[in-house]
N, C-alpha and C positions, 0 to 999 in steps of 0.2 A: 195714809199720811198722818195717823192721828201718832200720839206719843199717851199712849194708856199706862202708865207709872202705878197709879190703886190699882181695884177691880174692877174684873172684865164688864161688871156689871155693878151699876150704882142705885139707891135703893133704901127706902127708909121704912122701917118695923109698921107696923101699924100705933097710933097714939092714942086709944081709947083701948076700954077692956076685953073689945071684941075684937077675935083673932081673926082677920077676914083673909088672911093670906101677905105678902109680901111685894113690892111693885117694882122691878129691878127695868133700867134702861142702857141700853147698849150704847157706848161713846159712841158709836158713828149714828144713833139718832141723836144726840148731842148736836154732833157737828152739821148733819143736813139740817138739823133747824136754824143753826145759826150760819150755814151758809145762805139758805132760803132771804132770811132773814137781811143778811147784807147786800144781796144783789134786791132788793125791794127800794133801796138805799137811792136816790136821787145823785149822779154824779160819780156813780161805781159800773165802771165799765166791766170788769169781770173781776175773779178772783183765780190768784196764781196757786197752781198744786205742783206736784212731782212728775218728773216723766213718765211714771206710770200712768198716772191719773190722764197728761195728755196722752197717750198712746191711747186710750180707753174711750175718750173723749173721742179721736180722730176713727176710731172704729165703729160710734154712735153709741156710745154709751154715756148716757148724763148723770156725773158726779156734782150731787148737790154739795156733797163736805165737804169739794176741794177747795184747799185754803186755807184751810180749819183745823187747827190744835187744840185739843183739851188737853188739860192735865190735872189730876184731882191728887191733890197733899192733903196735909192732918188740917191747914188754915181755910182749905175752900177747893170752887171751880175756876183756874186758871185758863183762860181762853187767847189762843193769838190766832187774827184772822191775818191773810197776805192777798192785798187786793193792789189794782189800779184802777185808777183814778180819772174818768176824762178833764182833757183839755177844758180850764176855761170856772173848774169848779174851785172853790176855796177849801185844798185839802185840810184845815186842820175842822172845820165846818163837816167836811164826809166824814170824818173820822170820829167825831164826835159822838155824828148821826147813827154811825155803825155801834159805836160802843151801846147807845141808849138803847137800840132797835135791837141788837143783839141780847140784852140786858133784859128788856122785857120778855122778845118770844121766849127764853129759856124760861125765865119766873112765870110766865103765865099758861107756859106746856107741860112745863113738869114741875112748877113748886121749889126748884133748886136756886137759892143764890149767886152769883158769881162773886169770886174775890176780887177778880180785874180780868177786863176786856182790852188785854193787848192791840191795838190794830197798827200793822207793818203795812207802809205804799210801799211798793216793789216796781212801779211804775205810771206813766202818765200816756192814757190814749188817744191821739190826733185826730180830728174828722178826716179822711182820707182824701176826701169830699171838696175840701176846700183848704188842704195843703197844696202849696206851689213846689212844683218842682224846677 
């Protein structure tokens, strides 16, 4: 589900005179951390991926990036997550939460800036529990 526009692989020289090698990270670690990262989120019920991703999921496969777009241009790291929301929370409040939470685990796993933390509600989810029918 990722949209990789740069390289496959992202990655900064080393910044002193010692050449200790190269540190290159694959977007889909990108995106499990900042999937990780938004389901930690108070008020985030899941995050929505592609039918693939649900097919994969329904198989037992756990997709931490689903949700989760990177896109890296010449100005930065472009992130949009596609989550919902339960019932009852102050979306622009989640959303906020996600951008900051998202913001940090990338800077504080890999050292990368973001330019902007997109976040799309794609929906809102009911306690089952204690909806009337």
């Amino acid at each position: 589900m990722a949209d990789k526009t740069m390289p496959s692989f992202v990655g900064t020289a080393p910044s002193s005179n010692e050449a200790l090698g190269r540190v290159q990270l694959a977007p889909e670690v990108l995106e499990v951390i900042i999937g990780i990262a938004t389901m930690e989120v108070k008020g985030v019920a899941n995050t929505t991926g592609s039918f693939a991703s649900g097919v994969a999921e329904k198989l037992g496969k756990v997709m931490h990036g689903k949700g989760v777009r990177t896109e890296w241009s010449e100005a930065g790291l472009t992130v949009d997550v596609y989550c919902v929301v339960e019932f009852g929370y102050s979306i622009p409040e989640v959303a906020f939460e996600i951008q900051k939470q998202a913001r940090h685990a990338i800077f504080h796993m890999t050292s990368l800036e973001t330019k902007e933390v997109n976040v799309h509600i794609t929906g809102i989810q009911y306690d089952l529990d204690t909806e009337t029918l």
